[in-house]
N, C-alpha and C positions, 0 to 999 in steps of 0.2 A: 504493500500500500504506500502511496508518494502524499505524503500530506504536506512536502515540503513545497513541493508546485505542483500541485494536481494540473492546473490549465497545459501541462506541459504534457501529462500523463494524460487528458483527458485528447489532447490533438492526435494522439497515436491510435485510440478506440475507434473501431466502425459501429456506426448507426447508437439508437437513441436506446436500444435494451439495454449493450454495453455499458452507455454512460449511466442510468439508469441502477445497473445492477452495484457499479464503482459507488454511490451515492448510498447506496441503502447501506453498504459495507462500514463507510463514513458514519453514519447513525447508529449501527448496532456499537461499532468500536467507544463512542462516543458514549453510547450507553454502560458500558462495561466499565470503561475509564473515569467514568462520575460517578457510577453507583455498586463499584465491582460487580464481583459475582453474583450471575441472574440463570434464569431459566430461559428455554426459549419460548415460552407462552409468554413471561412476563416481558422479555422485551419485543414480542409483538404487541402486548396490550399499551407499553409506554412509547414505542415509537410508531406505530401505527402502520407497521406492515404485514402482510398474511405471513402463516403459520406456517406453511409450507416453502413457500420465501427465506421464512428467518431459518428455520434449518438448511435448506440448499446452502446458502450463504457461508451460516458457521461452518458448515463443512471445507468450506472452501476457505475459509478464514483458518481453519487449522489443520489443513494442507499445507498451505504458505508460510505457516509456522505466528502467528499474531494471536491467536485464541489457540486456547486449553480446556480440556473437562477437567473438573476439581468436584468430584464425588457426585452426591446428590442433594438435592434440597426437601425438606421433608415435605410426605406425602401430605397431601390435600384430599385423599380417597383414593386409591387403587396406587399405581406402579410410581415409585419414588422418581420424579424429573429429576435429568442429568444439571448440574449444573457447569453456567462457563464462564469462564475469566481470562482476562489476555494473559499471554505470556510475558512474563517480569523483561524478558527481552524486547518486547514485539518494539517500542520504540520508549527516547528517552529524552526529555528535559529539563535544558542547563539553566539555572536561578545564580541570577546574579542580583547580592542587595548591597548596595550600597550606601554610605555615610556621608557625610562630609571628611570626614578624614582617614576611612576602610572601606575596601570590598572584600565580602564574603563573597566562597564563589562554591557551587554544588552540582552535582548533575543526580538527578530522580529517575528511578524508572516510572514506567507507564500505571504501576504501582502505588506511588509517590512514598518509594523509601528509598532510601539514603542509597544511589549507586557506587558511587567514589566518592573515598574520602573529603571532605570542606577544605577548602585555601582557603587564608587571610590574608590580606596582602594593607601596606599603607598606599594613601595616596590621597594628596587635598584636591579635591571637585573644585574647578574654576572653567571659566572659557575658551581654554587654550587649547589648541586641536594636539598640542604637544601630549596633555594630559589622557585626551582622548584615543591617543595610538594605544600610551602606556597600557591602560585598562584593554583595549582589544588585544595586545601581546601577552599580557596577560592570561587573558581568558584564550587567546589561541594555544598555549602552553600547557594551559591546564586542561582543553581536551584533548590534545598529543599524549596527555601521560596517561588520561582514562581508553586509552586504545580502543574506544567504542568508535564503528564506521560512522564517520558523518552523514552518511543518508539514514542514520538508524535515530541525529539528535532531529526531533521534528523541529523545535521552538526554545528560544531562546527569553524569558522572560524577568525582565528588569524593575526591580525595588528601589526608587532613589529620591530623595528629598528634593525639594524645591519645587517651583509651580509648573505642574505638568497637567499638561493637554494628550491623554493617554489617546485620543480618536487622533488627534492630528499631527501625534507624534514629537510633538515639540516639548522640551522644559528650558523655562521662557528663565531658568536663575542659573545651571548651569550645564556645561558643555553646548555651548551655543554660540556657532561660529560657522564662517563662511557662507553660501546661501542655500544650502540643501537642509532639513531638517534631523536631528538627530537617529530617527525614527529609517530617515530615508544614508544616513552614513552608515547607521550599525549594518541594515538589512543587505546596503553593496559591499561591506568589508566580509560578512558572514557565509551572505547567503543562505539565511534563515529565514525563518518568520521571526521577528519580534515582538514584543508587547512592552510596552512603558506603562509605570502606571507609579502613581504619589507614592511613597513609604506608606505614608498611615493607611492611605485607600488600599495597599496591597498585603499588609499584616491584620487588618481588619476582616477582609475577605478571609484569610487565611483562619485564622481562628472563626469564624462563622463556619467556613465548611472542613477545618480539619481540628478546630481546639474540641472543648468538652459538647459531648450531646445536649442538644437542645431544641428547642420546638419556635426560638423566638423568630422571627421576621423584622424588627423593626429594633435595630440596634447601630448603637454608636460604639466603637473603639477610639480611643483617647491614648496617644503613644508618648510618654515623657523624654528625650533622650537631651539630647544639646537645645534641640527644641519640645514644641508641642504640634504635635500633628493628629488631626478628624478624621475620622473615615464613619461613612454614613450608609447605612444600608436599611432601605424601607419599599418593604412586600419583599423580602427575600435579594433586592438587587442592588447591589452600588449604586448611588447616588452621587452623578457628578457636577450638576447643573448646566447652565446653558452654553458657558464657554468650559468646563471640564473642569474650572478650580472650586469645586464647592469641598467645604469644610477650613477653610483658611481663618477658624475663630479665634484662634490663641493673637492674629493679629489685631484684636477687635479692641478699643482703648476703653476699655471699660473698670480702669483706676485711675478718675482724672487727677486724684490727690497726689501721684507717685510721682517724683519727678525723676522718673529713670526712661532712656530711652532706649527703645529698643532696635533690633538690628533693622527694622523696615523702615525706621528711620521716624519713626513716633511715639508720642511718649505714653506710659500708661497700658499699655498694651498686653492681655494676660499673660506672654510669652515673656513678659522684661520680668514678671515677679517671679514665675513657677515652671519656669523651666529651668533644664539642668545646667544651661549658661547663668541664670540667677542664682541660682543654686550654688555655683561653684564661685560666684561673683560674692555670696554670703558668708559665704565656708573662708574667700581669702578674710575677709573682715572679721573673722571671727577665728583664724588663727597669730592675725597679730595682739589679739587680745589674751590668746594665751599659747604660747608656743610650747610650752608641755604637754596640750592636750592629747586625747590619742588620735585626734582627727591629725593635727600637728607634726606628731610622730609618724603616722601612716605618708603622709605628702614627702615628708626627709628619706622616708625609706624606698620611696617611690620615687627619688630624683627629684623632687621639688614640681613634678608633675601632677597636677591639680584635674582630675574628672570626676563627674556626677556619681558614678560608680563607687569611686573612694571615699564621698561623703556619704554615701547608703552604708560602708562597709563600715565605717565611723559609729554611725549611728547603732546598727545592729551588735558594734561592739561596746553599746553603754555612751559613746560619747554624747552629751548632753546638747550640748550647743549643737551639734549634726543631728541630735532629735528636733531642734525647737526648729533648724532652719527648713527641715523635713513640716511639719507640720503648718510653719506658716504659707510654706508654700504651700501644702493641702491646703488649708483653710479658701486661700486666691483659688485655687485652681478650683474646688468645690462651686465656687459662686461664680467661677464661669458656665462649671456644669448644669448648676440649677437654670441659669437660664434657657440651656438647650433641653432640658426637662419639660419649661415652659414652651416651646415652640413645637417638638418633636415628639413629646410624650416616647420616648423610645422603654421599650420592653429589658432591656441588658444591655447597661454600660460598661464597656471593657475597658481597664486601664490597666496598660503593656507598658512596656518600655524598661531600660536600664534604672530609669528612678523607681519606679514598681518594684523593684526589689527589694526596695525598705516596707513592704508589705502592709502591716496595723500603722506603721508610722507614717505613710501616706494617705491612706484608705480609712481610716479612724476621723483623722479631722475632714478630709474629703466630704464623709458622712455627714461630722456635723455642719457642715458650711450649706450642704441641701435641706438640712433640719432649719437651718434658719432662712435661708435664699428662696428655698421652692416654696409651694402652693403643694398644701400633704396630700391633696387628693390627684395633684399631677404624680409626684413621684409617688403614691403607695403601690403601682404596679411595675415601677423600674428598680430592676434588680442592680447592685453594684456589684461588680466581682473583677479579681486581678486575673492577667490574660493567665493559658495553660502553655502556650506552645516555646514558654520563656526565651532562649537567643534564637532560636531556629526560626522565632517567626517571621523574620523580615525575609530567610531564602524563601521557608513555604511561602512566604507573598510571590513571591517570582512564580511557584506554581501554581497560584490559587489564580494568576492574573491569567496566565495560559490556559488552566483549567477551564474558568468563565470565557474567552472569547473564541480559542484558537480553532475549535469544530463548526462555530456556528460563522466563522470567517471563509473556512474552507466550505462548505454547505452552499453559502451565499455565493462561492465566487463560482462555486460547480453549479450549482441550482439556475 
């Protein structure tokens, strides 16, 4: 199966059964790879093709080696259906998340577990096509070593901060340079499919369809790292708005009293109190007040290197002053969220990220700042809870972004 350029595979087929039979192949795979292991009555009844159809098919699907039988599924009345699942080979996709200042880098199988080992590499995000080689040498390096055939990686899907237009391929803060769009440089250096998609919007997807079971539809993820980043999901779908940047609320100036400015360049802004650049901006003021502390200690031992991380690890070690700065920032961050309580009424609030890891010392005062900000009968049916899929969730973004589009891109360009 080519799901890398089907239009190319599709030019070789005679007549319309052909392409026809190539589509339906497309849908069952599709079914398999979002809901694993099925039967074939149930994915005639969820894709909507005859019965007789969907076995022909599988057979031919596990001929060519992409589907498997994996026992049976239990009986409903008479004879136990086989059931079928791709094969962990059939195809694989590379997650790449990136930071402002690291890319993680992964490759999944069709499965979506770990196929080769994770890189970490540094590298600071700016507009320099320089920087843009680096990360593609990179990531060319690191599928040389997974000696998986490149007709076998279908999709390439990208996690990465700053304001992104994931339909038009653009991220308008960085790697943005020359006149082609970044979307249209990854796809000529690879020769993949791509997908770009926000950080928060693509670790929030991820944890909806791979963190803890759940029945909600209508939630917000909330990611603390150097910043603060939204991701909005309502009836089950990402939510991007009209031009692609909806959730950009950590930029919203709603402390006029603060005279701190933030990096958008205004002041008051809930990302200058409560994110992990405030945070660390807290932590330095509060180790010249006491340079014995163990917050103090930890930064000396660490090089004099100062991250968000070190002050959660501060805190969880008893440092007081790394609780209180932990908490005031919940308290801001909390009375951003009630607002989106008010607007959104969302079902499960997730808050991820590196700062999340100080757990009750984030999520305690959070609580109470909606005890006092919200309207009790908005939040009594939104749940708080800290993400499940802890570092890994920014690569599963890379797969959850590929998950959501890359079937129904391929369907569209065939159909």
């Amino acid at each position: 199966m080519n799901l890398i350029n089907p239009q190319e595979l599709i030019s070789k087929m005679e007549g319309v059964v052909e392409i026809k039979s190539y589509l339906n192949k497309i849908k069952i795979i599709k079914n398999l790879y979002l809901k694993g292991a099925n039967t074939a009555s149930e994915i005639c009844n969820e894709v909507g093709i005859s019965l007789p159809t969907v076995n022909a098919l599988l057979a031919d699907l596990m001929n060519s080696g992409e589907v498997i039988k994996q026992g049976r599924a239990e009986s409903q009345g008479g004879r136990k259906p086989d059931l079928y699942r791709l094969a962990e080979n059939a195809f694989y996709v590379l997650s790449v998340d990136l930071s402002k200042f690291n890319m993680h880098l992964a490759l999944y199988s069709c499965t979506h577990e770990l196929a080769y080992e994770k890189e970490d590499h540094k590298i600071i995000l700016n507009n320099e096509k320089e920087t843009f080689d680096q990360l593609c040498e990179l990531i060319e390096t690191y599928l040389e070593k997974t000696k998986v055939p490149s007709e076998k990686i279908i999709a390439i899907g990208f996690s990465m901060p700053g304001l992104v237009d994931s339909i038009g391929g653009v991220n308008y803060t960085y790697l943005r340079f020359g006149k082609k769009t970044l979307l249209e440089n990854l796809e000529a250096r690879f020769k993949k499919k791509i997908f770009l998609e926000n950080d928060a919007r693509a670790m929030t997807l991820a944890e909806f369809k791979f963190g803890s079971v759940h029945n909600h539809k209508n939630v917000l993820g909330i990611f603390i790292g150097w910043g603060i980043g939204l991701g909005v999901i309502i009836d089950g779908k990402i939510y991007h708005g009209a031009s692609g940047f909806a959730g950009e609320f950590s930029h919203s100036p709603i402390f006029e009293s603060r005279d701190v400015t933030c990096t958008c360049g205004k002041k008051g802004c809930l990302e200058s109190v409560s994110s992990g650049t405030a945070i660390v901006r807290m932590a330095e003021d509060a180790i010249k007040l006491d340079k014995d502390s163990i917050l103090a200690r930890m930064v000396r031992d660490h090089q004099g290197e100062l991250e968000p991380g070190l002050v959660v690890e501060a805190a969880l070690a008893g440092d007081q002053r790394a609780i209180t700065i932990l908490s005031e920032a919940g308290l801001d961050l909390g009375r951003g969220i009630s607002i989106l309580i008010q607007l959104l009424n969302p079902e499960l609030i997730i808050i991820g990220g590196s700062v999340a890891e100080a757990n009750q010392y984030l999520i305690t005062p959070i609580q109470q700042a909606l005890n006092i900000y919200s309207m009790a009968k908005s939040r009594e049916k939104s749940q708080l809870a800290l993400y499940q899929l802890g570092k890994d969730v920014g690569l599963l973004g890379g797969v959850a972004v590929v998950n959501e589009k890359l079937f129904e891109d391929v369907i569209n360009r065939v159909g």
